[in-house]
Structure formats: C-alpha cells, structure tokens
N, C-alpha and C positions, 0 to 999 in steps of 0.2 A: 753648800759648804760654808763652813765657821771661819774666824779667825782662830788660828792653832792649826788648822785642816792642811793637809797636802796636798795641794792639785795632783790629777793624774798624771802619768808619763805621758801617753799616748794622747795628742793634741786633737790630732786628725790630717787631712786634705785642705793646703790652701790655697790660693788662687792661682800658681804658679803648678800647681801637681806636686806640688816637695811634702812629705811625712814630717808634723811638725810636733816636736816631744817637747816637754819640759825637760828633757836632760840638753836641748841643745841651750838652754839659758843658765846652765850651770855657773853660779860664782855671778849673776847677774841677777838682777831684780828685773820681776816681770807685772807690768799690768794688761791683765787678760780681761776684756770687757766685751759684753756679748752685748746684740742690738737685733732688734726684732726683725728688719728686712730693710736689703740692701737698696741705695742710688731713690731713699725717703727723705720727706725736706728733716727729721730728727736723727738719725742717722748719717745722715750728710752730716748735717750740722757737730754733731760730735765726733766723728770719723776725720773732720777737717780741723775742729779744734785740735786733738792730738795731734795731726800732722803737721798743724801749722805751728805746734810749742815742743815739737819731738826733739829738737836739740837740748833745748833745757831740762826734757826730762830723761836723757840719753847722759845730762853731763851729772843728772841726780843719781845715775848706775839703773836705770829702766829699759827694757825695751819696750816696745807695743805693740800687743797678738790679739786682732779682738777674734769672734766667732758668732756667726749666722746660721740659720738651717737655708740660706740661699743656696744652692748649688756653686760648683767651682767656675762656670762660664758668667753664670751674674756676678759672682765674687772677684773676676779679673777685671769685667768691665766696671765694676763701681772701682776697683783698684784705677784702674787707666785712667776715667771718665775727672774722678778728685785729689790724682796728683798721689796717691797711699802710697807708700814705701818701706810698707810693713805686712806680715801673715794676717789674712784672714780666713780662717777655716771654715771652709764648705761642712758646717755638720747635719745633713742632710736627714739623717738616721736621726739626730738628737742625742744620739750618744753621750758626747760632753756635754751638752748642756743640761741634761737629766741628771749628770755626775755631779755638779757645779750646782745643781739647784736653783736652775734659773730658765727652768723649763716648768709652766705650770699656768695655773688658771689666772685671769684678767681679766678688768672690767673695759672695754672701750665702749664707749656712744654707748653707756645703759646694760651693753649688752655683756653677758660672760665668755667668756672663748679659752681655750688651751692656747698657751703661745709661749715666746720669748720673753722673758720679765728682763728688762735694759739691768745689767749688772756688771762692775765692775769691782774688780778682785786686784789685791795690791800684793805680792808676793816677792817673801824674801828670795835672798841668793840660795837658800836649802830648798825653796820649793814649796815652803809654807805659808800659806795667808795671814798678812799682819794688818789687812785694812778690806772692808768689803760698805760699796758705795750701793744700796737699794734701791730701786725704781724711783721711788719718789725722791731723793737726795740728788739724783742727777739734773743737772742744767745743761744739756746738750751744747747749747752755743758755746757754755764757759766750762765745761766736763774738764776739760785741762790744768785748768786756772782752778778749781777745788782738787785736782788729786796734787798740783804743787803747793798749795796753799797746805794741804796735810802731810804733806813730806817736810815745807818749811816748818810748822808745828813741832813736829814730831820727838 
C-alpha cells in the first residue's frame, strides 16, 4: 500500500484474542508497523523504542498496532516478556500483511526467502496512509525518534 491508500478495516487477532479493525482507531491516528518475528534482538529493539516514547506519540494523536505472522501465544509472550501495551496481530494466514504489501521476497545472508519486509505505515484519523517508512529507512533502536522526527516535520 501507497500513501493516499486506505488500510483495511479488518486488522485481525491480537495477542489478547480481541478482533482488531481500523474502525476502532476512528478520529485517531494510527501507526501500523509490521516486523518479521517476534521476542528478535531487531524487533525487540523496535517494539521497545515505540513503547518506551508511546506517550509522546499518544499526545501526537497516535496509537501503536504493529503485526507479525507469529502466532497469538508468541505475540502475548513477546507482549508480557517487553513490557508492550499495545495490539499486536497474530497474522498467521498473512492476510494483512499481503494487503499492506509488506509480505514479499528478501535478501538475508545472500540468501532470497519470502517473508515480512519491516514496514511501517503512518495513518490518518480517516484511515489513510500519509507516511510509509521502508525496510531500509528503519533504525529499529530509534524507529520512534524518526516517526516523531516526521510528525515534528510535517
């Protein structure tokens, strides 16, 4: 998905069992970022930058939903294990993330694989993408600190 593009309604399953839509962010800004697999030293790393600057970007009108194809029993324990106090969608199926275009082919160690491309989507209070952070663009450590550095911008 583009900037201009709609996210889907239907979110999915996250770690708690709750059915998570983008109509419950209605009238809220949402940042939806997916990450390849869950309780990883890069995925930590960025799953705790958000939580550790989620007030700031709470008082910016943000929530924070990321999504994995981990399952919802891996998705509670990385929830419990780093302190998370936000959805994270069990998208097992890849559903959303096929939708979202951030399921697809990568290079690691040489090698090609189908996987999760790290992406992170900035969406207004209607539901549309007004900012989309790519694989390479993200700093997991400071993932936070560049989506408030583009909000300050903006």
């Amino acid at each position: 998905m583009d900037i201009g593009d709609r996210i889907p309604d239907i979110l999915g399953i996250d770690q708690n069992g709750n059915t998570i839509k983008a109509s419950d962010f209605a009238g809220k800004k949402l940042i939806l970022y997916s990450y390849p697999k869950a309780n990883t030293s890069g995925c930590t790393a960025e799953a705790c930058s958000l939580q550790s600057h989620k007030q700031e970007l709470e008082a910016a009108g943000y929530s924070i939903v990321g999504v994995s194809k981990d399952k919802v029993e891996l998705q509670k324990k990385f929830a419990d294990t780093q302190g998370l106090d936000f959805p994270l969608i069990a998208d097992t199926d890849t559903t959303l993330l096929q939708q979202l275009g951030c399921w697809g082919e990568k290079v690691a160690c040489g090698r090609k694989t189908i996987g999760i491309l790290r992406t992170t989507y900035l969406v207004s209070e209607q539901g549309i993408i007004e900012k989309v952070f790519q694989p390479k663009e993200i700093k997991t450590k400071i993932h936070a600190e560049q989506i408030l550095k583009w909000i300050n911008e903006k």
